[in-house]
N, C-alpha and C positions, 0 to 999 in steps of 0.2 A: 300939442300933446302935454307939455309940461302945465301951462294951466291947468288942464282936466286933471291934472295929476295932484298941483297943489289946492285945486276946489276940493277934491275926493281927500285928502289929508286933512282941510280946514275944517271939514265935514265932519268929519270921525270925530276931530278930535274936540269941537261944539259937542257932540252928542256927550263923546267920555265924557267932559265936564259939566255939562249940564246932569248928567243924570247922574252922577256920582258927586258934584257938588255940598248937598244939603249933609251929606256923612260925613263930610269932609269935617266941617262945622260943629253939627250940633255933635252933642255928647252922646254918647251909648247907653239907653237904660240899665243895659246889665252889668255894666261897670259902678253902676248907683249901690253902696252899701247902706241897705235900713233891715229894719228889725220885723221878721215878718210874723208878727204876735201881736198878742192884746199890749205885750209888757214891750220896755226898752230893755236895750242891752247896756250897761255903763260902762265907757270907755276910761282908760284909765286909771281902774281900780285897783291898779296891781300890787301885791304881786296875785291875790281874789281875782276872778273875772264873779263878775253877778250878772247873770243874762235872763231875759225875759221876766224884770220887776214890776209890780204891778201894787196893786193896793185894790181890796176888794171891801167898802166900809159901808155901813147900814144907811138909810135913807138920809139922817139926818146930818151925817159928815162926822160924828163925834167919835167913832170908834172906826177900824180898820185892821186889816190883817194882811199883811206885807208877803205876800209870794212872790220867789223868784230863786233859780238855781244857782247855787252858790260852786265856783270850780277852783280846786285848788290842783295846780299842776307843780308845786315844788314837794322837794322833798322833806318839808316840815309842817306840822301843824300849825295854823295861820286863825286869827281870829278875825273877822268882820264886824266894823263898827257901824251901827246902822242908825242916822238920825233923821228925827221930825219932831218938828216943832218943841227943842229943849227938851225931848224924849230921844234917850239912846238905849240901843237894845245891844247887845253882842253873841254872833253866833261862829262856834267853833267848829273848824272843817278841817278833819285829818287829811296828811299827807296823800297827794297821789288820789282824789276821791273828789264826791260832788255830793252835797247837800242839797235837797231840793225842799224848800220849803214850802209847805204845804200839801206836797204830794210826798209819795214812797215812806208814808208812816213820819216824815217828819212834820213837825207844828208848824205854823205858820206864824211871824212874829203881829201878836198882836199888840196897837198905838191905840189909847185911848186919850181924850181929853185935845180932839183933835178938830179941826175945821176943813174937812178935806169933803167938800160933797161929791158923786161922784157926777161922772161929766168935766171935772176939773183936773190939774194936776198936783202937785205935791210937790214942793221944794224939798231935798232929801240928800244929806250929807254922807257916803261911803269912806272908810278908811280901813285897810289892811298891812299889813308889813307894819316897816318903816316909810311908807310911803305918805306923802301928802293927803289929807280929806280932799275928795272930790264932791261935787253940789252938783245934784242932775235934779227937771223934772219930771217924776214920774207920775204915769197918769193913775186914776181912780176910779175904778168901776164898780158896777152894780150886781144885783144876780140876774141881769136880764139876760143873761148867757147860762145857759142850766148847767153848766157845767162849772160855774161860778157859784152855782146860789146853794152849798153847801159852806162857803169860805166868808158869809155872810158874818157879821159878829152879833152873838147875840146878846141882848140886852137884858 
């Protein structure tokens, strides 16, 4: 009886492992953080978060308009320093608020004199506070999403 006892034990516990193995292992998709939009999120920007940036530039890559929401969660007004290519723009987000560029009536900052076709990305330098520039890239799109092809720059 004690065999049938430790075959029925060795049994079981083949099965737990075999069939709970592979989780054991691989990683869990939903533990995965990514950015689920056209734009990225820049990490690092603090004390600013800028989430879902993106670049929306005319056929020829020369001109662009920089959308993305801009959050400020301290208690003081915070400026955004925002480069491409030896072009910097600056945009100011009051205390406790969020700037959303190019939606909710604000402008979108527009970069011209630029080589950004879309399909590609954008080397792009964020700074806030007293913090360091960060360099992320951010990608470049078209208006073949309609809901884009208003943010088109015209020429």
């Amino acid at each position: 009886m004690n065999t049938r006892r430790l075959a029925s034990v060795a049994l079981a516990a083949a099965v737990v492992l075999s069939t709970a193995g592979c989780s054991m292992i691989s990683p869990q998709a939903t533990t995965i953080s990514y950015s689920a939009a056209e734009g990225v999120n820049i990490v690092h920007s603090a004390p600013l978060k800028v989430r879902n940036a993106l670049f929306v530039a005319n056929e020829k890559g020369t001109e662009a308009n920089f959308l993305a929401a801009i959050v400020n969660d301290t208690d003081t007004d915070e400026t955004l320093l925002v480069g491409v290519e030896g072009d910097t723009q600056r945009v100011r987000v009051p205390a406790h608020s969020t700037v959303s560029l190019g939606f909710d009536g604000a402008e979108p900052l527009l970069f011209t004199g630029l080589s950004a076709k879309p399909g590609t990305d954008v080397r792009t330098t964020f700074q806030s506070g007293t913090g360091e520039a960060v360099e992320d890239r951010v990608p470049v799109l078209d208006g073949t999403l309609s809901y884009l092809k208003d943010f088109i720059p015209a020429s």
